[in-house]
N, C-alpha and C positions, 0 to 999 in steps of 0.2 A: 504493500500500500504506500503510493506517496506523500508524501510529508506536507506540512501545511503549506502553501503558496507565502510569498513573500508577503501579498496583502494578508493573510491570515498569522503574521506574528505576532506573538504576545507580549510584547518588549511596546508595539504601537497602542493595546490596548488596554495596558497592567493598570495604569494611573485612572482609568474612567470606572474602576472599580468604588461602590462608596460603601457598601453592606460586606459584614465579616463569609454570610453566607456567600454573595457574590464571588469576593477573593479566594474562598478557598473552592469553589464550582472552577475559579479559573485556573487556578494552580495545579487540581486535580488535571486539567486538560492540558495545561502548560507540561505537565512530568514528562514525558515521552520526548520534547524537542528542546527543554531548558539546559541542559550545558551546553548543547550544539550552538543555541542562541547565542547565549549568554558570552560563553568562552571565545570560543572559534566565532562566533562573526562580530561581537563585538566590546570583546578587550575587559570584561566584569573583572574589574582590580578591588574590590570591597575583601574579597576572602584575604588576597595576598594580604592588604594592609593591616588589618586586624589581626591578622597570626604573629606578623611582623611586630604589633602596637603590643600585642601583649608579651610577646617574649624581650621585651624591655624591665615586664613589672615581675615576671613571674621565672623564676629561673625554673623551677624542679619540672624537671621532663616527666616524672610518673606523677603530677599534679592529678586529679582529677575533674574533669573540666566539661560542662556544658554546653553542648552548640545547641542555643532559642534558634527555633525557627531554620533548624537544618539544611530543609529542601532536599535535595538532592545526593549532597553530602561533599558539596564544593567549600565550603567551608571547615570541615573535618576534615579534608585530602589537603588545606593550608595548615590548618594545627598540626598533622602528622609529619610533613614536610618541612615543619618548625622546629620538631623533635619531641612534640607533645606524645604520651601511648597511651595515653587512658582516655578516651573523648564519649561522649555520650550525646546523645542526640533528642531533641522535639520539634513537632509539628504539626500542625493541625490540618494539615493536607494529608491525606492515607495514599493518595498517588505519590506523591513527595519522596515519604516515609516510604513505599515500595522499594523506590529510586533507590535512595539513599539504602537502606538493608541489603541488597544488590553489590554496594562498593564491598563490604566488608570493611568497613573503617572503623564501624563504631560499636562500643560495647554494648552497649543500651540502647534503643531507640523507643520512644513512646508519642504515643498522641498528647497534645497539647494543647489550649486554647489559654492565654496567659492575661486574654480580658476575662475568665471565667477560671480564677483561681477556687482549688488550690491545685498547685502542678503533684505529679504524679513522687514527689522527691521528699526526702526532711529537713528538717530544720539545717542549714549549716553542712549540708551534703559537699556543696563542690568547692574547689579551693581554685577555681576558677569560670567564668562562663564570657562566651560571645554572646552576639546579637548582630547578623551581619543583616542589613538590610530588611531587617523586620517592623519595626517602628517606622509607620506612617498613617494617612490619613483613612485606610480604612484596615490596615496591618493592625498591627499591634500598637496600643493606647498609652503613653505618660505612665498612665497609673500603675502599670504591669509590674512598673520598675519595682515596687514594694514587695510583689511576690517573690519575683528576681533575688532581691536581697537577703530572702526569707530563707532561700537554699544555696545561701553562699556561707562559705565559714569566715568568723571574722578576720579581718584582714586579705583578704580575697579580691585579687582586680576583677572588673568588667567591664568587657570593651566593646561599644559599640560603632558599629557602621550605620551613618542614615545619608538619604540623598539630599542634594541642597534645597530642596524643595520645602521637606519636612523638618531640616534645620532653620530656616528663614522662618518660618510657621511660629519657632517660637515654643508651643507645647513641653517640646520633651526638654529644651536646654531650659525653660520655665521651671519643669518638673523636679530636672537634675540640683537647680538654684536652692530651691526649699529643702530637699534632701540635705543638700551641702550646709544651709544655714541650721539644718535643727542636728548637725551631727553625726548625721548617718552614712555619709561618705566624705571622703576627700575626693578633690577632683584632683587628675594626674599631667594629663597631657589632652590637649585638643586640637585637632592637623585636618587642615583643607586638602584639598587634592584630587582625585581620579575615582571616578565612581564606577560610570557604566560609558567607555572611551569612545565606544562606536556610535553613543546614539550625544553625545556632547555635554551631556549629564555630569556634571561634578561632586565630588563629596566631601562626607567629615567622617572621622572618627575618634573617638571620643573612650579615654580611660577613665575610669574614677576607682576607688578601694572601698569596698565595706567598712565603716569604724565601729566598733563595740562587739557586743554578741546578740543584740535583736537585730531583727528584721530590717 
């Protein structure tokens, strides 16, 4: 069977998404042509950046570490290539999570929905997690960030990738503000740069650290 026509990419129609249902109807249909997409035609540097942002904060290669928001499992095959071994995976796409179970990357993989906590994890599970590209306007919500925290150990980076779209929005660096004023993280580093090359799209990525031992 052939693949979807060039007018049929999901890269032209990802953004017109505004319902959690909608994004993940499309992701499930996205599974089958998204690294092809993504990689090979058009340069998705969010996973490199993010493996690279964290192995700044986090030295221990048998860390135990979190990829929100999976996908595929192009995000795991950058932490692996960082020198990460232990990676565990969510998503709220089950085509995604197919994908990605497929690579053989990840220890773990579970379904997820992180606007509809609680995550499948406990308290202080991971001593690291990403977020590549999940946070946006009908993705994943600000407020997730809480549950996020709730299964890091303290002291724990988390690094996110968002597009400049959903940085400029405001939300989630809003979000990240509050956190940081009442305590609950430090911020680490924050670097503009290369999101998705082929389609002109720019991005951020974004460390902060868990402080304390709550949530």
């Amino acid at each position: 069977m052939a693949g979807p026509s060039r007018n049929d990419r999901f890269l032209d129609i990802v953004y017109r998404a505004r319902t959690i249902d909608e994004t993940r109807d499309l992701y499930d249909r996205w599974a089958e042509t998204y690294d092809t997409e993504l990689i090979d035609e058009n340069a998705y540097a969010q996973p490199r950046r993010c493996a690279e942002m964290l192995s700044r904060y986090l030295e221990d290669p048998g860390a135990e570490i979190l990829d929100i928001g999976c996908g595929t499992g192009l995000s795991g095959a950058a932490l692996l290539e960082a020198g990460y071994r232990t990676v565990d995976g969510c998503d709220f796409s089950p085509g995604m999570l197919a994908k990605a179970r497929d690579t053989g990357l990840y220890r773990r993989l579970f379904e997820a929905d992180l606007n509809v906590p609680p995550l499948d994890a406990g308290g202080g599970a991971y001593g690291a997690a990403v977020a590549v590209g999940v946070f946006g306007f009908s993705h994943i919500h600000p407020d997730a960030l809480d549950e996020t925290l709730r299964v890091l150990a303290p002291g724990a980076p988390l690094v996110i990738g968002l597009n400049e779209h959903f940085y400029d929005d405001g939300a989630l660096t809003g979000k990240l503000n509050d956190l940081g004023t009442a305590g609950r993280i430090d911020r680490l580093a924050e670097e503009h740069g290369d999101h998705i090359g082929g389609t002109g799209v720019t991005g951020w990525v974004i460390a902060v650290r868990k402080v304390g031992a709550e949530g």
